[in-house]
N, CA and C of each residue as an Amber inpcrd file, in Angstrom:
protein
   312
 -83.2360000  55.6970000  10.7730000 -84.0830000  56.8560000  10.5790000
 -83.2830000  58.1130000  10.9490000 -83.6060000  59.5260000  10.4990000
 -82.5750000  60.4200000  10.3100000 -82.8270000  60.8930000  11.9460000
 -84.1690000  60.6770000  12.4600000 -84.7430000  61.7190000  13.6560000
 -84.4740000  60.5200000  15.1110000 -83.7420000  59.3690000  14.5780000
 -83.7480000  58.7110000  15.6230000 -82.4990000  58.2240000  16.4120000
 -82.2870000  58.6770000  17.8840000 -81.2830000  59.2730000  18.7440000
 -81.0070000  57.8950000  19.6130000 -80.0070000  57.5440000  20.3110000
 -80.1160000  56.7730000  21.0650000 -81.3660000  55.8990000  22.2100000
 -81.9260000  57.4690000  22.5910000 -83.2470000  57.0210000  23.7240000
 -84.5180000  56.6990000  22.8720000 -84.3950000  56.7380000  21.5380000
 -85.9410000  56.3930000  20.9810000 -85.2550000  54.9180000  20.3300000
 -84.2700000  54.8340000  20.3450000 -83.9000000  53.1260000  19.6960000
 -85.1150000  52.1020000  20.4360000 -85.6750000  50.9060000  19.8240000
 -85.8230000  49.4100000  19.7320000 -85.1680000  49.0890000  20.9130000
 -85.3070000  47.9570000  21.5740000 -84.7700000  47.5100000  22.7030000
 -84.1110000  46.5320000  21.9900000 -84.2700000  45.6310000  21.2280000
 -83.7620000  45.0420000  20.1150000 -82.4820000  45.9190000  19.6230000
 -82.5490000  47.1730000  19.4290000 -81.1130000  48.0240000  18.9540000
 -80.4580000  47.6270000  20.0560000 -81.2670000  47.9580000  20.9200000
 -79.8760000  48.6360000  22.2450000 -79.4340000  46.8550000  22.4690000
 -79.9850000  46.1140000  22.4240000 -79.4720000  44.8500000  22.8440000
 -78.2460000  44.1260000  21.5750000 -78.9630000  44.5870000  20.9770000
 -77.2120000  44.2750000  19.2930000 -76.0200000  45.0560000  19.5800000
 -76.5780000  46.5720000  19.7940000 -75.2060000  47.1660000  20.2920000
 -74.5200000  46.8010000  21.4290000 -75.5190000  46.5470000  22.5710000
 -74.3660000  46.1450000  23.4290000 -73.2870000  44.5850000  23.2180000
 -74.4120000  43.6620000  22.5100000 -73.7590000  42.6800000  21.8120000
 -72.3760000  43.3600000  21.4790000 -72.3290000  44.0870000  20.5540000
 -71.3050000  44.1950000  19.8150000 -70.2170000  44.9420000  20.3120000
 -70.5440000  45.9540000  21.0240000 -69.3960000  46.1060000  22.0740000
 -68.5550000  45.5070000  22.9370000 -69.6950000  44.4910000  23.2370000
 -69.0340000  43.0130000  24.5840000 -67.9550000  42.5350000  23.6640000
 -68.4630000  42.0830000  22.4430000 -67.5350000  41.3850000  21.2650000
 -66.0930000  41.8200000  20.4270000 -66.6400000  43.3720000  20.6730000
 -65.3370000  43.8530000  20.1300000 -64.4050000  44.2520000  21.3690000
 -64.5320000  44.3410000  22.5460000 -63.8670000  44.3120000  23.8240000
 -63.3010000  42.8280000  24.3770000 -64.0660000  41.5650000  24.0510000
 -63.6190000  40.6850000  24.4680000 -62.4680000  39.5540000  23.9170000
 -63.0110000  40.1590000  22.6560000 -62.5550000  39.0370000  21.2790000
 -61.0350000  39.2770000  21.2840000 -60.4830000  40.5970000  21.6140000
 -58.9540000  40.8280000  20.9340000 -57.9840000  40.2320000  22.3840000
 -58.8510000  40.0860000  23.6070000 -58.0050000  39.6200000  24.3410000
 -58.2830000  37.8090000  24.5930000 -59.1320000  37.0010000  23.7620000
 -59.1470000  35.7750000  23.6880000 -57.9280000  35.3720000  22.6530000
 -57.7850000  36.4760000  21.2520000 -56.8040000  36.4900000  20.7840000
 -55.1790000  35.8910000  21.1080000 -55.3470000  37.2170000  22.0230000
 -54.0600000  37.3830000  22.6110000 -53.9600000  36.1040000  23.4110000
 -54.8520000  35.5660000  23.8940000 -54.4770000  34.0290000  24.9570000
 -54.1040000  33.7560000  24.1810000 -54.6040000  33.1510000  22.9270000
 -54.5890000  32.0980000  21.8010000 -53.1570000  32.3760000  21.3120000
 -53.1550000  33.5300000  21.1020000 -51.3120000  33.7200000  20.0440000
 -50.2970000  33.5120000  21.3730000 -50.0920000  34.1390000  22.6200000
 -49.2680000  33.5580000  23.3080000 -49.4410000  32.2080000  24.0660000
 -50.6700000  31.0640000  23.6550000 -50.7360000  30.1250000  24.1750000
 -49.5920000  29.0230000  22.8850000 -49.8290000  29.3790000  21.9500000
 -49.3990000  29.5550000  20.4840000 -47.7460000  29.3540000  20.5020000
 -47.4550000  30.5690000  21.0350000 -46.0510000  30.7080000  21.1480000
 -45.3120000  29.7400000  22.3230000 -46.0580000  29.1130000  23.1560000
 -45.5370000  28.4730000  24.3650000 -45.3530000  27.2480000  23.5270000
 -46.4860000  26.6040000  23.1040000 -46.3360000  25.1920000  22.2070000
 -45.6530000  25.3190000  20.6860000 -45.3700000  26.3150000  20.5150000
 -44.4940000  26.0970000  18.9810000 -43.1370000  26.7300000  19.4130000
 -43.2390000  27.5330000  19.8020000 -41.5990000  28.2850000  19.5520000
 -40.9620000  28.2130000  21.1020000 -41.2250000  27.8250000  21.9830000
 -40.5540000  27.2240000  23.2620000 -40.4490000  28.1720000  24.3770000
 -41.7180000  29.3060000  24.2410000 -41.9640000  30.4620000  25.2280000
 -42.1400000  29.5130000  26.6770000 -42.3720000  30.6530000  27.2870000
 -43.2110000  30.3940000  29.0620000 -44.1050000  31.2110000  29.4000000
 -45.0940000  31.6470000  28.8680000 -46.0510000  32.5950000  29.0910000
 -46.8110000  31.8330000  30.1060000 -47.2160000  30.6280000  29.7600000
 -47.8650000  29.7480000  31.2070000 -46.9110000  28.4800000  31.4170000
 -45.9790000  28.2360000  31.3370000 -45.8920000  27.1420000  31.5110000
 -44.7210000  27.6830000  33.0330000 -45.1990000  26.9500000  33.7070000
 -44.6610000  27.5660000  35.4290000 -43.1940000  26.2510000  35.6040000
 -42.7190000  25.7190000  34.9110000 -41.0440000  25.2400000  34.6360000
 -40.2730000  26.1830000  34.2320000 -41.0930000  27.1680000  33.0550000
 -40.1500000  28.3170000  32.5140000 -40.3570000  29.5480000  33.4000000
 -40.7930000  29.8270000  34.3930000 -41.2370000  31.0540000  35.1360000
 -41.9870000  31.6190000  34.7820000 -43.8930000  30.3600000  33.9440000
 -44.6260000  31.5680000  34.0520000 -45.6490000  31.0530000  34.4330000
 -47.0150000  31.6850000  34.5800000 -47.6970000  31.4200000  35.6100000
 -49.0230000  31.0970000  34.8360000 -49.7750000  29.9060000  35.1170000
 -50.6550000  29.5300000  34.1600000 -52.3060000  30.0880000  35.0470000
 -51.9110000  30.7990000  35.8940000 -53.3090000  31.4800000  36.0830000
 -53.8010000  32.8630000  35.0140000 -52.6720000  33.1750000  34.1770000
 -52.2480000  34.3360000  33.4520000 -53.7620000  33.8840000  32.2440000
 -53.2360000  32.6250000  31.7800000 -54.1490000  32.1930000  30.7210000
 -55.3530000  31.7950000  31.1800000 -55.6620000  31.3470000  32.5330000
 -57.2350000  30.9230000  33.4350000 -57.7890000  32.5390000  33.0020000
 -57.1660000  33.6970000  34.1310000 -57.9280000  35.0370000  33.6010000
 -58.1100000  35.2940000  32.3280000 -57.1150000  35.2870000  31.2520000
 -57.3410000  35.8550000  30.0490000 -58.9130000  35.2390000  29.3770000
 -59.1780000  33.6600000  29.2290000 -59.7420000  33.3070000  29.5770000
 -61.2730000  33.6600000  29.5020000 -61.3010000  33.6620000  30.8400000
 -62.1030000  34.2540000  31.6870000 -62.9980000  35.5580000  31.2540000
 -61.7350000  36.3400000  30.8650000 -62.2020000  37.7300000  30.3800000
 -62.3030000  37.6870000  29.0220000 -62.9800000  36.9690000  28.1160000
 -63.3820000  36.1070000  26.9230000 -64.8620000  35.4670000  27.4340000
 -64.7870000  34.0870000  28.3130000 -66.2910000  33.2190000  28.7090000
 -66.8990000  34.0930000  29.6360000 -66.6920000  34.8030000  30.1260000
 -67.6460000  35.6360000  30.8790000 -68.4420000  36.5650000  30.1850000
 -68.2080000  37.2430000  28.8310000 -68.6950000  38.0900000  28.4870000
 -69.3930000  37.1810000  27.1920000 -68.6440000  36.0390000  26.8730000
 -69.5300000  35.0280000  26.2380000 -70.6930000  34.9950000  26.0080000
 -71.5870000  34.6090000  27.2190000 -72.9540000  34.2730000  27.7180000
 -73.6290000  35.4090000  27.5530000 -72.9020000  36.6610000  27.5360000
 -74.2910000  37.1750000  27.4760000 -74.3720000  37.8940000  25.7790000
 -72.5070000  37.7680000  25.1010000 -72.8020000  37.8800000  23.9100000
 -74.2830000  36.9310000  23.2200000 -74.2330000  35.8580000  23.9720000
 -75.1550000  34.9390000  23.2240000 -76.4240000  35.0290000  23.6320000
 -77.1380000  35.6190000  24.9040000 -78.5520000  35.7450000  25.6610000
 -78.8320000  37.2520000  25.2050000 -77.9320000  38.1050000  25.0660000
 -78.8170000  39.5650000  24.8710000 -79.3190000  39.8490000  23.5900000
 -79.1410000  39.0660000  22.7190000 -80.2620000  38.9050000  20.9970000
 -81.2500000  38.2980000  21.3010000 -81.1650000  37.4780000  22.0820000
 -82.6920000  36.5320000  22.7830000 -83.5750000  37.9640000  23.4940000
 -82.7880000  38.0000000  24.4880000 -83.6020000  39.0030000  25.1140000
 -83.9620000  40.0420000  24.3340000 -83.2040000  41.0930000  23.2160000
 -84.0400000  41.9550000  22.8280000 -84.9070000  41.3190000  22.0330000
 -84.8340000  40.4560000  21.1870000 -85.9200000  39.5710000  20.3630000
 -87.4250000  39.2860000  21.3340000 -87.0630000  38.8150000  22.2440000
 -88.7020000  38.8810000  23.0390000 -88.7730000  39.8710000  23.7310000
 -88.0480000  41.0910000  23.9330000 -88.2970000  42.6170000  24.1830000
 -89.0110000  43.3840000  23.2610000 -89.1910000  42.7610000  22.3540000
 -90.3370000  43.0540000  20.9580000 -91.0270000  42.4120000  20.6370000
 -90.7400000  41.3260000  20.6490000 -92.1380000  40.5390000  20.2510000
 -92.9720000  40.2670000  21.4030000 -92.6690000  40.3180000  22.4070000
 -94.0480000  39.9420000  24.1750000 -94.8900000  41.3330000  24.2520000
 -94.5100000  42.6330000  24.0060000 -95.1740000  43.8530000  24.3980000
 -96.3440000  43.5630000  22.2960000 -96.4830000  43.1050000  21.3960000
 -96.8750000  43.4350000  20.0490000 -98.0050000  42.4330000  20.3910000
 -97.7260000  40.9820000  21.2570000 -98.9140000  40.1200000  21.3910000
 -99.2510000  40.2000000  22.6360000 -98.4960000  40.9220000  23.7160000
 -99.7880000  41.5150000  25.0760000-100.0680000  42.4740000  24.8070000
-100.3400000  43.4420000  23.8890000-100.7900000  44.5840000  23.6430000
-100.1980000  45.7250000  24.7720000 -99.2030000  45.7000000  25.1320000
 -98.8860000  46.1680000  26.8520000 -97.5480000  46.8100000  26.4200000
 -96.7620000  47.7930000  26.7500000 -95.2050000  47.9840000  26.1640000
 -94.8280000  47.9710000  27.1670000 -93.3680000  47.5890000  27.1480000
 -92.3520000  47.0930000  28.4860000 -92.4250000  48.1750000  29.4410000
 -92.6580000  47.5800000  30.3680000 -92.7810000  48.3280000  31.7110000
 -91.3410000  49.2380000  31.9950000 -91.6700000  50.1790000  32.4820000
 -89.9690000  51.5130000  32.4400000 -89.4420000  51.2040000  31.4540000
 -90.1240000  50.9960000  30.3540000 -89.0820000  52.0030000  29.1530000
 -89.7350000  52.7860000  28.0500000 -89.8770000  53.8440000  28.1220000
 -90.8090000  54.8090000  27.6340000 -89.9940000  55.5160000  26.7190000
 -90.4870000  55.3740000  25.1680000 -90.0560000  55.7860000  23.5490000
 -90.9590000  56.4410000  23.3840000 -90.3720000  57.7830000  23.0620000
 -91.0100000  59.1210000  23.0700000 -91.8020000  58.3280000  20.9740000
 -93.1510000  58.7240000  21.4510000 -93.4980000  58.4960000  20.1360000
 -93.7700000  59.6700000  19.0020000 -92.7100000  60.5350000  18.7850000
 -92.6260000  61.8840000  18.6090000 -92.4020000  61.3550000  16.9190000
 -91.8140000  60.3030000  16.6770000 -91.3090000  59.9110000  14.9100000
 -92.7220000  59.6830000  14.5720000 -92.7860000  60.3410000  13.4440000
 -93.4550000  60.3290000  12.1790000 -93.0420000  59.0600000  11.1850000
């Protein structure tokens, strides 16, 4: 809609966008595990392998900073999905969050 600003979004919006931010922040450094995990088993690197001097907690964090942001890529479409549909069949709208009903 042309009149509609961040603070009058769907809770449903705001929950896709943040989806998609988590995703485009997390994804390029699962990547990067993957291509230098890549390079250790094909072309004879040491990025983790701690015989060649490297350190395989490198790939635990990388990791990490991928499955952590995982979970909630996958729970915050749930949640805005019944952030709209529980307030339409209790007749009730979510408690502290107030959408200026100013759109026409």
């Amino acid at each position: 809609m042309p009149d509609m600003d961040l603070y009058n979004m769907p809770l449903f919006c705001w929950a896709m966008m943040a989806t998609s931010i988590l995703i485009l922040l997390s994804t390029p450094v699962l990547a990067a595990a993957l291509i230098l995990l890549s390079f250790d088993l094909l072309a004879g690197t040491s990025f983790f392998n701690p015989t060649g001097g490297g350190d395989p907690v490198v790939y635990q964090h990388m990791f990490w900073f991928y499955s952590h942001p995982a979970v909630y890529i996958m729970v915050l479409p749930f949640f805005g999905i019944i952030s709209e549909v529980l307030p339409v069949h209790s007749r009730k709208p979510i408690f502290g969050y107030r959408r200026s009903h100013t759109l026409a």
